[in-house]
Backbone as CSV, one residue per row, in Angstrom:
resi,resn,N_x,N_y,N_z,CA_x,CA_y,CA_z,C_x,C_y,C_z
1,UNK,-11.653,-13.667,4.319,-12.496,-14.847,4.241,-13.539,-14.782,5.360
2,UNK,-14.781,-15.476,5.054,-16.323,-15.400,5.865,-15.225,-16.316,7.387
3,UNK,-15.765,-16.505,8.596,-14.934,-17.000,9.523,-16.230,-18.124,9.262
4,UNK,-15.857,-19.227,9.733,-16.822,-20.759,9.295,-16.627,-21.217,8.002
5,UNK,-16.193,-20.564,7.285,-16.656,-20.866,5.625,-15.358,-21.036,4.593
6,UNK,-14.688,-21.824,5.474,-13.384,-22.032,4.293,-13.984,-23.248,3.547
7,UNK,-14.552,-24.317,4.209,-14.950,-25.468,3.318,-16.020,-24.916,2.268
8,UNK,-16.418,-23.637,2.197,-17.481,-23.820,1.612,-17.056,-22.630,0.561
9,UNK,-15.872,-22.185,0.591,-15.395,-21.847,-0.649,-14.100,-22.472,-1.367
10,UNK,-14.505,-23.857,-1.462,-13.679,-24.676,-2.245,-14.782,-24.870,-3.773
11,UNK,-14.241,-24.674,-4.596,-14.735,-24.714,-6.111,-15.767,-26.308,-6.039
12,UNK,-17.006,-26.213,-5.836,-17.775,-27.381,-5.435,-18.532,-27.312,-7.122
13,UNK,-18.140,-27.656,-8.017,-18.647,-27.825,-9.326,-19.787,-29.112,-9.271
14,UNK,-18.724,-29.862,-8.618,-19.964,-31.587,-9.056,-20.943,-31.828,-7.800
15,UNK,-21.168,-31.023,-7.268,-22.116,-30.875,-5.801,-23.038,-29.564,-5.843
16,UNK,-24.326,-29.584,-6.463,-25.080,-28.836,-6.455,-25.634,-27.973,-5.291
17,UNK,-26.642,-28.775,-3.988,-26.178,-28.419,-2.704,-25.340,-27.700,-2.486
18,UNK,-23.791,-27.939,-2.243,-22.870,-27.037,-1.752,-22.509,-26.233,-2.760
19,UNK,-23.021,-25.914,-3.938,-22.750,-25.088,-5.081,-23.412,-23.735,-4.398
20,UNK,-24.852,-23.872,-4.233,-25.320,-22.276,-3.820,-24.965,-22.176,-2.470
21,UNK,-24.469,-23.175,-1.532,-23.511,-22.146,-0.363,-22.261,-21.839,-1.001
22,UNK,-21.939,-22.099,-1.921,-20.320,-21.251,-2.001,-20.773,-20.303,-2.923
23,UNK,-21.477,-20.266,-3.413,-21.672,-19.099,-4.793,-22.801,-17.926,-3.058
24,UNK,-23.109,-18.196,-2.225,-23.718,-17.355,-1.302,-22.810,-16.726,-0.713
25,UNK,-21.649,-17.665,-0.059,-20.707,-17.282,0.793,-19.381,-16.316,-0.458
26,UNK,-19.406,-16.660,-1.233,-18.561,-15.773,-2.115,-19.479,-14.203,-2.227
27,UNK,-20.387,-14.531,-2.505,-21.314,-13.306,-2.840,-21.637,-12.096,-1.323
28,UNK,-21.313,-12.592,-0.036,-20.996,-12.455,0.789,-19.707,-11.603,1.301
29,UNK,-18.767,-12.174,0.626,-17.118,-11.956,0.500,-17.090,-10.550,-0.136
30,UNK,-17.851,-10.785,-1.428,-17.576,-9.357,-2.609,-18.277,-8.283,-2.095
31,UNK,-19.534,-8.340,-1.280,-20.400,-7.616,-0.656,-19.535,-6.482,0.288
32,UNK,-18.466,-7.634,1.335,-18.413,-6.881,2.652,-17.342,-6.268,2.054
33,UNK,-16.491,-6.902,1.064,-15.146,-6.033,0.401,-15.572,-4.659,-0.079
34,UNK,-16.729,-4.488,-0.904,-17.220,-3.578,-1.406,-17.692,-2.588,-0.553
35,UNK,-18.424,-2.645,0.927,-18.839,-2.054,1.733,-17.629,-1.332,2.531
36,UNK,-16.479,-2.111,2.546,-15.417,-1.430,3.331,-14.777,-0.492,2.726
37,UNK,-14.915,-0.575,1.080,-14.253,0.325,0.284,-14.880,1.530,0.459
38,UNK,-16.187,0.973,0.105,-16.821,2.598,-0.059,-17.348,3.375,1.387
39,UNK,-17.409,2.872,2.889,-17.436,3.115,3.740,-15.948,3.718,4.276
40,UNK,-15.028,3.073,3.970,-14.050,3.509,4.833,-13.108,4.186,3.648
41,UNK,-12.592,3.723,2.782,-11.603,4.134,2.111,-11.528,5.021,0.816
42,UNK,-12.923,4.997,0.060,-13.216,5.717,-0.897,-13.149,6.865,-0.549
43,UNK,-12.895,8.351,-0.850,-12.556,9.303,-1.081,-14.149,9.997,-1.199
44,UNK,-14.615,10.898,-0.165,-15.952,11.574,-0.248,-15.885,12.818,-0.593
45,UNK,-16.573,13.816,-1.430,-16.460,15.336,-1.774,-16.944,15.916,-0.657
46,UNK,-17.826,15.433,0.045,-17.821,16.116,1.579,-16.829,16.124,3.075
47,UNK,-16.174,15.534,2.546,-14.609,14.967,2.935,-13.482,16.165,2.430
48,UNK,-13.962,17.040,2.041,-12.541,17.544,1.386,-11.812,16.706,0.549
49,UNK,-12.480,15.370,-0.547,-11.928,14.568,-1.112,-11.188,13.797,-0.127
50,UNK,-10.948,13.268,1.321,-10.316,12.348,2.096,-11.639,11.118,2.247
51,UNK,-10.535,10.249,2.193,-11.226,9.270,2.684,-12.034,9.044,4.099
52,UNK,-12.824,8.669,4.466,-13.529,8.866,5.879,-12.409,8.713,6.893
53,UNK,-11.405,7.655,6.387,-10.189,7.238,7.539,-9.330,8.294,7.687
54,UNK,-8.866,8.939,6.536,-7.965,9.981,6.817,-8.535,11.088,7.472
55,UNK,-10.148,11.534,6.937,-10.713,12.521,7.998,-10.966,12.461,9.362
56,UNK,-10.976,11.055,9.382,-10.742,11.177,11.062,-9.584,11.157,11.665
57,UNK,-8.547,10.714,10.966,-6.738,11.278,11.808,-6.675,12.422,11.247
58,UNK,-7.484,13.410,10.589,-6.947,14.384,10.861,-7.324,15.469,11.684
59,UNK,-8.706,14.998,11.940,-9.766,15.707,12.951,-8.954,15.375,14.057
60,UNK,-8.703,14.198,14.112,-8.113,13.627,15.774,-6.432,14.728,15.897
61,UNK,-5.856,14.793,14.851,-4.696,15.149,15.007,-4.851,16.705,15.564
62,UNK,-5.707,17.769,15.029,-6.350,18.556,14.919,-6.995,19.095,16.426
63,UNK,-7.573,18.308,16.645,-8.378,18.446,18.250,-7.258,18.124,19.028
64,UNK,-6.009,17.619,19.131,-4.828,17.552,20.076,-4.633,18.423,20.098
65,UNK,-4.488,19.485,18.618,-3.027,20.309,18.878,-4.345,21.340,19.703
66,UNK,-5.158,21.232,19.858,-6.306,22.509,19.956,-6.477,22.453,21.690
67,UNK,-6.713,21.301,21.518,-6.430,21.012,23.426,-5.133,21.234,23.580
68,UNK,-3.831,21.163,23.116,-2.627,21.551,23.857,-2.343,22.939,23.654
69,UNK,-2.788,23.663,23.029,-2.384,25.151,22.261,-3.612,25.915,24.000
């Protein structure tokens, strides 16, 4: 959820005004969900098919053993 914006995603049908802040602040919501997917968790072919998150624990895991070896 947006942080400020719980009142303003309550289903405001009979309030026009607060209709396009919740239809903004929802549209908001689906935006940053969507951005985290495909930024962090989606699966890249330049990735070796890993997700950006897993390529970086494995780079990180990787550069340990390389500094301890």
């Amino acid at each position: 959820m947006i942080a400020g914006h719980k009142a303003l995603l309550r289903s405001p049908r009979n309030c026009p005004q607060t209709s396009s802040r919740w239809i903004q602040a929802q549209a908001r919501l689906e935006i940053f969900r969507w951005l985290t997917y495909y930024n962090a968790r989606r699966r890249h072919s330049a990735l070796s098919y890993l997700s950006p998150m897993e390529f970086e624990q494995h780079h990180r895991r990787t550069a340990k053993l390389s500094l301890a070896a």
